[in-house]
N, C-alpha and C positions, 0 to 999 in steps of 0.2 A: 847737680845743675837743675835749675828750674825748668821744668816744663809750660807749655803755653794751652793753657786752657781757653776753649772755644763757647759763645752760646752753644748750648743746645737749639739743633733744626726744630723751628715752633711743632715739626709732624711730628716728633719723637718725641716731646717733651710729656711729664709725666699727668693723667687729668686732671688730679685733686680732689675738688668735692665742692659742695654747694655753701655748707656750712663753715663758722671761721672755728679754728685751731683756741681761740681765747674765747673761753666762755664770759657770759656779760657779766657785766658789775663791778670787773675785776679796780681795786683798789692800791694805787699809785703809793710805794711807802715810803718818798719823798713828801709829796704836795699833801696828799692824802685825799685825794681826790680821783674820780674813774678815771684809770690811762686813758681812755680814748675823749673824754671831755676837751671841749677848747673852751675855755674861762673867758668871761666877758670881755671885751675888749682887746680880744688876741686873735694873732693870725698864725698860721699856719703853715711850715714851711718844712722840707724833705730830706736829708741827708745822709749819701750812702761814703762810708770811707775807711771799708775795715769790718771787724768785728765791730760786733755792734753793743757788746756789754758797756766797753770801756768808753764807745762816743759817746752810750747815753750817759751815761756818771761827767763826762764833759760839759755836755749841754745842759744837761740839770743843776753843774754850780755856778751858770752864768747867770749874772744878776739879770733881771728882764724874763729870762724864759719861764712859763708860768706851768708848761705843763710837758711831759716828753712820753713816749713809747716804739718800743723796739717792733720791729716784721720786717716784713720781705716785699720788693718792689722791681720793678722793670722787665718781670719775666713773662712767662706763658701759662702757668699751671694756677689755678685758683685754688685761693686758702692753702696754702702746701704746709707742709710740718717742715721740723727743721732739719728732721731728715733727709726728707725731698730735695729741697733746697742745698741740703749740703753732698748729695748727689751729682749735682752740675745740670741735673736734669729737669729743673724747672726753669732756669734764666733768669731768677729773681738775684740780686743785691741785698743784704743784709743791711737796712735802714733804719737811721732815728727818725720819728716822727715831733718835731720841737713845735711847740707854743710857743706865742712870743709876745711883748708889752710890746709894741711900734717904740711907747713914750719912754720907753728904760732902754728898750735896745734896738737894735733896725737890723732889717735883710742884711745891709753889707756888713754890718760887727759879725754877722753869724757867720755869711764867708771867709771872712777873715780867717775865724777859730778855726774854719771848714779847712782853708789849705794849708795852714800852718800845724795843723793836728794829725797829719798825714804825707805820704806820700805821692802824690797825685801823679807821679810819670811811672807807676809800675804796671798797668793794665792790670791782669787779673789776677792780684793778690798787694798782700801787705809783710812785708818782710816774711815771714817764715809761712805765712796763713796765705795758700793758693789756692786759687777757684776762683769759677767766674761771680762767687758770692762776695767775694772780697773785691774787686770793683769800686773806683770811683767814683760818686754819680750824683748829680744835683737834679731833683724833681720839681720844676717851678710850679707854683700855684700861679698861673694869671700872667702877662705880659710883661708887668712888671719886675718882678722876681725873674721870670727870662731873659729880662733885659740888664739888670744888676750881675748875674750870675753870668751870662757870656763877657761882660765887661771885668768881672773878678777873676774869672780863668785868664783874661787877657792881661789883666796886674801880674797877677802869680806867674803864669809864662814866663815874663820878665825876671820875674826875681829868680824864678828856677833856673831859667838857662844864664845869668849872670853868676851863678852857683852854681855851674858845671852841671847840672842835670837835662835830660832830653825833653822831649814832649809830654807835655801833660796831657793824661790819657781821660780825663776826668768829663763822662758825657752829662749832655744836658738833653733831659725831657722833659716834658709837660706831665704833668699831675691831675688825674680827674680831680672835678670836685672841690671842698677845703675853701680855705679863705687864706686868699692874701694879698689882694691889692691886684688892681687888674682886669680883676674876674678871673673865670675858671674856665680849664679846657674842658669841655663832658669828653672827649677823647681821648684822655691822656689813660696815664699806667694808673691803677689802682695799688694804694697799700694795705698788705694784708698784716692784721697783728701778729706777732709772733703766742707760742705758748705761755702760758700765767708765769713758768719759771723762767723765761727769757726777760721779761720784766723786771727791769731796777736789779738785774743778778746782782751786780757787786756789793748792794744791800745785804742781799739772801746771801750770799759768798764771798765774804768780803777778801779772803786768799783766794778769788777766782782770777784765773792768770786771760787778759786782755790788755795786752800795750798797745799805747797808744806809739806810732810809729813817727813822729815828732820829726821831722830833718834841721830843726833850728835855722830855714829861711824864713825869714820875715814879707808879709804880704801886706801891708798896711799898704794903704792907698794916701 
């Protein structure tokens, strides 16, 4: 029986460090380009829904997205390792970081992938993977992307509980910073990249075991 994993109380949570875990420069071995770069004409958008190997190999074969990177998002502990993080004791989410063409693809196709690729009513975990790292969670960039993304949990809703499933647990925060229509909250959560190996794994590993937790409801709007 599954146990129910809690935040960590922000006092207990672990310090971290000043410095990021991903040293600079590091090179994307899809695009071929810096993971952290957003390519001209792209915006920028957040999604936590699981492990995070198998989202990012998701979002990198959508036609439109231009650029993507794995780290850690919506906790308390700065720059954490994935240690840390897989601890319980920083409160971050394990996140893709996606690039996006607006003109190839838009915010709602990405939700779409977002709830259909996932579990969204398990709170904290995904099938066998429990922790509050495994978490739900959409990071808006800007009002916009806030505004689409409570509207898409409100589709999926729908489709979930007409498919026997309960509440979707899946939070929505604001995202410092980035671009994506809107403008930007300077208040939101910050994402911290993960290490050079968490990057594009299924590349580097390609027998690395990351499923994706699929339920085959449909979220189309």
């Amino acid at each position: 029986m599954f146990g129910k994993p809690r935040l960590v109380d922000p006092r207990l949570a672990l310090p971290g460090r000043d410095t990021p875990v991903l040293p600079p420069g590091v090179v994307h071995d899809v695009f071929g380009t810096d993971v952290l770069a957003t390519p001209g004409g792209s915006q920028v958008a957040y999604f936590a829904l699981g492990c995070f190997w198998g989202e990012e190999k998701l979002f990198w074969q959508i036609p439109g997205v231009t650029n993507t990177a794995v780290g850690y998002m919506g906790g308390f502990t700065p720059n954490p390792t994935y240690q840390e993080v897989c601890s319980g004791r920083t409160g971050h989410a394990e996140t893709v970081r996606v690039c996006f063409d607006p003109a190839q693809v838009g915010y709602d196709d990405l939700l779409t992938h977002f709830f259909e690729a996932h579990d969204p009513t398990q709170g904290m975990r995904q099938g066998n993977d429990v922790g509050t790292q495994y978490r739900s969670a959409l990071f808006t960039v800007g009002s916009e992307q806030a505004d689409a993304a409570a509207a898409a949990r409100d589709r999926a809703q729908e489709a979930y509980a007409s498919a026997g499933y309960g509440a979707i647990t899946t939070e929505i925060t604001p995202a410092a910073g980035g671009t994506g229509g809107g403008g930007a909250d300077a208040d939101g959560v910050t994402f911290y990249p993960a290490e050079a190996y968490h990057q594009q794994y299924l590349v580097k590993n390609p027998g690395g075991y990351c499923p994706i937790h699929a339920t085959g409801v449909a979220c189309r709007a």
